[in-house]
N, C-alpha and C positions, 0 to 999 in steps of 0.2 A: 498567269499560270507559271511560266517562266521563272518571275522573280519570288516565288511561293515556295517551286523544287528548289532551287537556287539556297534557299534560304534552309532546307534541310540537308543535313549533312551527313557522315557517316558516325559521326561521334554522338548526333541525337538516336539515331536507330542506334547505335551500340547502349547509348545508356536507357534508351525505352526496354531493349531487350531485357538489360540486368536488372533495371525494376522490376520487370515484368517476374522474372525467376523469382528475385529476391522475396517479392511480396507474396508468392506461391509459396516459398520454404517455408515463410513466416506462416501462414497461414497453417502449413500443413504438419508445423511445428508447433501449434500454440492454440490455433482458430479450429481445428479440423474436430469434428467426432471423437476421431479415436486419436487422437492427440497426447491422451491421457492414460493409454494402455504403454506399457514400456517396451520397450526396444531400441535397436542402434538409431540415433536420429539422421543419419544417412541414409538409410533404408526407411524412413520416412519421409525424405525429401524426392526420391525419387527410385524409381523401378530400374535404373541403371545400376543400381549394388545387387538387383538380383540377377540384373542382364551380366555383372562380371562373372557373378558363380557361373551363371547358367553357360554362358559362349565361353569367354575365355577361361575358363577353369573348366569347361566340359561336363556340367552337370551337376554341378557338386555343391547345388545350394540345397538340397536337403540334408546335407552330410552339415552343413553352417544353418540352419532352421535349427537343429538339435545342439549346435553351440553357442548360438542366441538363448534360448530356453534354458540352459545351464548358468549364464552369464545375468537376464532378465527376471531369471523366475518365469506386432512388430508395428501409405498412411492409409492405401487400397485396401488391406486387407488383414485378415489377423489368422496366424496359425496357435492352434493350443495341442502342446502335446501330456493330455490327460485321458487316460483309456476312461477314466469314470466319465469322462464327457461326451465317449464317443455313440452311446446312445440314446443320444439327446438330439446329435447333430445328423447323424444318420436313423431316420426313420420314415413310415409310410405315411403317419399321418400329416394332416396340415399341405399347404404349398411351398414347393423347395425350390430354387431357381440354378444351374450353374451360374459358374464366373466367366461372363460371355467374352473378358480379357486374355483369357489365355484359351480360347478358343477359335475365335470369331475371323482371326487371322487366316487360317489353315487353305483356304480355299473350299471347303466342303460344305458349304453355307447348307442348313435344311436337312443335314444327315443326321440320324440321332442321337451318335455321341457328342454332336458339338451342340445339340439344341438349347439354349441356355435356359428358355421359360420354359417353366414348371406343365402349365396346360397344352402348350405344344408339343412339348416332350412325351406325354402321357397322351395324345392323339397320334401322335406317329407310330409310338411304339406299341397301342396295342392290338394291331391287325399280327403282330410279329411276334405276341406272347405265346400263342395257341404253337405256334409253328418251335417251338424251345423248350416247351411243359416237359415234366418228367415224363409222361407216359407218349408224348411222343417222339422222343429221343428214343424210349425203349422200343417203341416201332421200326425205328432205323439202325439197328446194332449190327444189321448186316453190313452196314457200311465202314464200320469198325474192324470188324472180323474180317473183312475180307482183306482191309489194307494189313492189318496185323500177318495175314499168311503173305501178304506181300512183300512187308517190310524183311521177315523170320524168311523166307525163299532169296531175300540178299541178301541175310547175315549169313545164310549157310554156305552163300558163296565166298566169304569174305573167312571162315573162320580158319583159325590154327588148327594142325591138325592134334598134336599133342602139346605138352607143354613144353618139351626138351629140343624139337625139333627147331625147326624155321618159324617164324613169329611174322602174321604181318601187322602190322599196324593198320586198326580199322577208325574212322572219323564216326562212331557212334553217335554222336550229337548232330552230325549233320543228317543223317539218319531220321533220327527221333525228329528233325524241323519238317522232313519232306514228308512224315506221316502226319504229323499235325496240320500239315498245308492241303495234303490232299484229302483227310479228313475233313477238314470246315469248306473245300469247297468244294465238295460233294454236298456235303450237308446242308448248304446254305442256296448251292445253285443246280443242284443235280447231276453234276457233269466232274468227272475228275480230270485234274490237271496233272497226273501222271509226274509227280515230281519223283516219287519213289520207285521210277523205271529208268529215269538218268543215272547215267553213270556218277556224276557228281553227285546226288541226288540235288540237283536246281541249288546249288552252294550257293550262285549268284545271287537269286532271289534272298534268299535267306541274311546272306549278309548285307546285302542294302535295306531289307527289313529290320535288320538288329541296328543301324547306324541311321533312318529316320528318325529317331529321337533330336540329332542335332538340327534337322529341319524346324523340327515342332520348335525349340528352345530359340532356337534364332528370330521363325519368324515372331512367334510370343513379343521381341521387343522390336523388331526390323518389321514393321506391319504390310510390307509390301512383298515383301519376299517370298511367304507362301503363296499368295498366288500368281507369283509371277511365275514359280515354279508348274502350277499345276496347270494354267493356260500358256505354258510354252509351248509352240508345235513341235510334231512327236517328232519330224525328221529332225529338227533343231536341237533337240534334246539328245537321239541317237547320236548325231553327227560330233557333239560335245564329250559324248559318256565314254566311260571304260565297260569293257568286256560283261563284268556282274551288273554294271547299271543299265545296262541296252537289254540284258535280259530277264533287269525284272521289270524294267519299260515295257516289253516285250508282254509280259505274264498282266501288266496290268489293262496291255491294249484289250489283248483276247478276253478279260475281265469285261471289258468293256462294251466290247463287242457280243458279248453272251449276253450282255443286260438286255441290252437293244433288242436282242431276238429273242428273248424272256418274255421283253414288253409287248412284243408281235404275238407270241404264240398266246401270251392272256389274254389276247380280245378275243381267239379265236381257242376257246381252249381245246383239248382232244385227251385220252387215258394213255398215249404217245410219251407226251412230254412232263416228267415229275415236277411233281407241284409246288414250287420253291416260293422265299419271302418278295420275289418281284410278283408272281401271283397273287401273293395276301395282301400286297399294296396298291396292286392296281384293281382288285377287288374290292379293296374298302373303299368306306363313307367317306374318305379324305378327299381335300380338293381337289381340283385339277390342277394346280400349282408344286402340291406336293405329290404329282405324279408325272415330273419333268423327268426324260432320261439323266439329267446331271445332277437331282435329286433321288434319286435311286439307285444310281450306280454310287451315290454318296454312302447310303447305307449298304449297299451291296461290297463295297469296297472296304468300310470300318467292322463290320460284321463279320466277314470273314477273314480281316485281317487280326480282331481279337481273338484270334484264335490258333493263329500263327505262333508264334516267340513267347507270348504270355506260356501257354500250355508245354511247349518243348524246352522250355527253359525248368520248371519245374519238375519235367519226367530226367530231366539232364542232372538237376542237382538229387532226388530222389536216387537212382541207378548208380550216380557216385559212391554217395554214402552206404549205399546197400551191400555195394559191391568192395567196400575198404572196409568194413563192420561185420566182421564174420559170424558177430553173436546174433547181430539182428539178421542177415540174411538164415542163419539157419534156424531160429524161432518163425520167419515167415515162411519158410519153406516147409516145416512142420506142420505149420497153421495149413498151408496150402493141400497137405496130405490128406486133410481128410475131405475133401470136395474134388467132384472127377476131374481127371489132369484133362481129360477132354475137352476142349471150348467149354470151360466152366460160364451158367449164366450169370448175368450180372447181380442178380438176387442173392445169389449165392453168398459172393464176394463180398457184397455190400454188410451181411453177418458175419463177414471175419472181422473182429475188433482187432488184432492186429496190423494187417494190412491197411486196415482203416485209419490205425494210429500212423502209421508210416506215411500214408499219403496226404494226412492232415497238418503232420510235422514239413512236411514236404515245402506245404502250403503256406506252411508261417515263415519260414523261410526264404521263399519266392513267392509272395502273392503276384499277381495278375501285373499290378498298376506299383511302378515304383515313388512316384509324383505326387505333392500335395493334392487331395482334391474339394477345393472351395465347395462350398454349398454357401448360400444365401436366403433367408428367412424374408420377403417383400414385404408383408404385410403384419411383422410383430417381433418385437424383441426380442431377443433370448438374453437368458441369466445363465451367467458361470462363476460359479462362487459370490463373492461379492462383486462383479462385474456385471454391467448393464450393457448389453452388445447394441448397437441402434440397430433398427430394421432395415433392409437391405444391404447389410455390412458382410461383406465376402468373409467366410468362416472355415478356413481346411486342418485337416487332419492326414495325418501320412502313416498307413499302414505299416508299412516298415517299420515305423519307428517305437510304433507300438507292440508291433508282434513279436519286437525286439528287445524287449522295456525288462532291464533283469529283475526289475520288481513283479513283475509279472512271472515272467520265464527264468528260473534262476540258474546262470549257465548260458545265454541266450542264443551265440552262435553253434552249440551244439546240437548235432540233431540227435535228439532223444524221442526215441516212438513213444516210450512209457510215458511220457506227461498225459500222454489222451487215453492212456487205456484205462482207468481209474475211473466210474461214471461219474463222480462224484468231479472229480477233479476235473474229466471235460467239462462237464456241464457248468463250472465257474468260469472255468478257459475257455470257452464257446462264447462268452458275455463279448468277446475284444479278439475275435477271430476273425477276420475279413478279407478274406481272400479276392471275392469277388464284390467285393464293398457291402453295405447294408441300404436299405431305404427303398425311395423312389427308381435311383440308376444305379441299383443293382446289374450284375453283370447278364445279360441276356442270354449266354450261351454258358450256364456254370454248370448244367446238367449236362450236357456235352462234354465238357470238362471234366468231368468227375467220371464221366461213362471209359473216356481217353483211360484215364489214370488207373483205376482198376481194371482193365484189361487189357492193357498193355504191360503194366508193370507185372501183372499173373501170369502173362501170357511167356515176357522176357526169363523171367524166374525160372519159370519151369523148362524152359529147355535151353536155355544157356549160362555157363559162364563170364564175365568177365575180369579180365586184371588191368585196372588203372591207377595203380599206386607210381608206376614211372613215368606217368602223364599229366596226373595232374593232382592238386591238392586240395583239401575243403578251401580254402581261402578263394580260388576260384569261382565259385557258386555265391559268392559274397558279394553285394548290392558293394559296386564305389563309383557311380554313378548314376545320375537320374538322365534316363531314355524314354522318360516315359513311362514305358513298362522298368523292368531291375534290371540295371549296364553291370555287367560282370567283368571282370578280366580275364575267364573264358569264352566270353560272347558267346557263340552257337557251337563253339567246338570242345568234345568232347573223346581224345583220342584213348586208345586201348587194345587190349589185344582179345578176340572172340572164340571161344570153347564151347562147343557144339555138348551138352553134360549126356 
């Protein structure tokens, strides 16, 4: 044995190594599938050229996806950025699988945004559909209405009193995060977490939620790192963190712990405790596996965190624009005149094609997901153009990029309401709208979303004010990095001064 090890050296392991690579490149250059689809061939040899966009550049490989496609006309996977192909790639029928590679890291194993198969995904998630329909969201709009008199009861304390006077500068956007937060978990868990009664309104929370995207991007190529993150203990973790990360450590324990006593109070249910999506899962036909507390509070945690940043980021860049566009805010505010200024219902709102065009524009603008999102076809090719895609070939498309396509949008970073009030013209442009994606994993909570955005943005119109021309500019609202959801270079802040009208 002795004279065996003796006889291997450092220089055999070093050139086993660089075969070993060598003969991978080759392969993945030459041998592979998709070998034959074009793109940089470094980014065919290996996922380290999208680890530089993604870590060391900070996100910014879909801003280089859309310089590739300019440059090619990519060995894992392939992006196509063609709106005529995007309903093809996003639909109900057939089996759809994610890309369990930029998933499977996260530490959230069995929650249902990270589920990658097709039949999994489609058993977890439909005890949780009923609980998201449009008519029963319309059920719970008092939980809407109520945060709105709550949000509108701190602006009033926040506002200027004229225009010539004292000014103070209000953080509107942090604002708009703490409604959005205590909306979804209300919504999702029964229980509100009072972010819109802090003084701050929970900033903390907020900004460690906008700056998880570098988690997600990292662990994507560092496969250890998410979960090392998520099974650290909590004192270990406080003991490490700054001020905003101990308290949304903090907001995620209590999360936590509400699961727990969710999943107690379903065995035993009573007319007491509101009926949340831990009820609809411990109720279902799913296994006992997939009703572990660290499977539940998996989706209890991605459920109401889509609901977080995604939503307040788009009520942020909406309010901007409204509020710098004096022709569109005073056509909406016209529109708004003839339905009662009263808690208008949402049926109401939902017939102002106006408003309607304002918050769809909103939407192409900021959708939900900033991030490519692969789909996979397991059991049959797909055709694109003259291309033959093999079966189980990871296939993404990036909403932004399309919503942004000035062949499509001419003008693209401008926000114009008129492109959608046309019916004609929406209903072309509705073909490559995707807010909340299209298909199988569609967004679970888009009627909640949409409930947000009309009565909120009706609600702000009508009794106030603002001036944010010395705070900030459109360019701000503008996708220049991937976090996941859209990385702005206003992040969640949104400063201005508040006119009680």
């Amino acid at each position: 044995m002795n004279s065996v090890a003796s006889s291997i050296s450092w220089a055999h392991v070093a050139g086993a190594v660089v075969i070993y690579y060598a003969s991978l490149a080759f392969y993945r250059l030459f041998l592979d599938p998709l070998a034959r689809f074009p793109g940089p061939k470094l980014a065919a040899v290996s996922r380290w050229y999208e680890a530089y966009y993604d870590v060391v550049l900070n996100g910014q490989y879909t801003h280089r996806i859309l310089e590739m496609h300019k440059e090619y006309g990519s060995p894992y996977e392939l992006h196509v950025n063609d709106p005529s192909f995007f309903p093809h790639l996003y639909r109900q029928d057939g089996r759809w699988n994610k890309y369990a590679w930029a998933y499977d890291a996260q530490g959230l194993q069995g929650a249902i945004v990270v589920t990658a198969d097709h039949d999994a995904h489609r058993a977890r998630r439909q005890p949780l559909n009923p609980l998201y329909s449009k008519q029963k969201v319309a059920s719970k709009l008092h939980i809407m209405y109520r945060n709105i008199d709550k949000l509108c009861a701190r602006l009033d304390q926040l506002v200027s009193s004229d225009k010539t006077g004292d000014k103070k500068v209000v953080d509107v956007g942090a604002s708009i995060s703490a409604f959005a937060r205590d909306v979804s978990t209300e919504f999702t868990l029964g229980k509100t977490y009072n972010a819109l009664d802090k003084e701050d309104f929970g900033l903390g929370v907020t900004s460690v939620a906008q700056s998880s995207g570098a988690i997600w991007r990292v662990t994507k190529h560092v496969r250890w790192f998410g979960p090392l993150l998520v099974n650290m203990p909590l004192w270990l973790a406080m003991r490490i963190s700054d001020e905003e990360t101990k308290a949304f450590l903090n907001f995620i324990k209590e999360n936590e712990d509400d699961t727990k006593r969710l999943m107690t109070a379903a065995t035993t249910p009573d007319d007491k405790t509101p009926h949340t999506i831990v009820h609809e899962i411990m109720a279902s036909s799913l296994p006992p596996s997939d009703k572990t507390p660290k499977r539940i509070f998996g989706d209890v945690a991605t459920v109401t965190g889509a609901g977080f940043e995604t939503t307040a980021s788009v009520l942020r860049l909406i309010l901007f624009h409204l509020y710098t566009n004096p022709d569109i805010l005073h056509k909406l505010r016209a529109e708004l005149g003839t339905i009662p200024a009263s808690n208008p219902e949402l049926k109401q709102l939902e017939h102002l094609p106006y408003l309607t065009a304002i918050l769809t524009e909103g939407m192409r603008l900021s959708p939900a997901i900033g991030t490519r999102m692969a789909r996979i076809a397991p059991d049959r090719s797909l055709v694109y153009g003259n291309w033959t895609i093999p079966a189980g070939t990871p296939v993404g498309m990036t909403t932004i990029l399309m919503h942004t396509d000035e062949k499509l949008y001419p003008e693209p970073m401008r926000f114009i309401p008129e492109r959608w009030v046309d019916p004609e013209e929406r209903k072309k442009n509705e073909k490559t709208f995707a807010p909340f994606s299209r298909g199988t994993r569609n967004c679970l909570g888009m009627y909640v979303a949409w409930a947000e955005l009309y009565l909120l943005v009706s609600a702000l119109v009508y009794r106030y004010d603002f001036d944010f021309k010395d705070y900030a500019t459109a360019k701000d609202f503008e996708m220049v990095s991937d976090q996941f959801i859209i990385g702005t270079l206003a992040k969640n802040v949104l400063n201005g001064i508040v006119y009680r009208r």
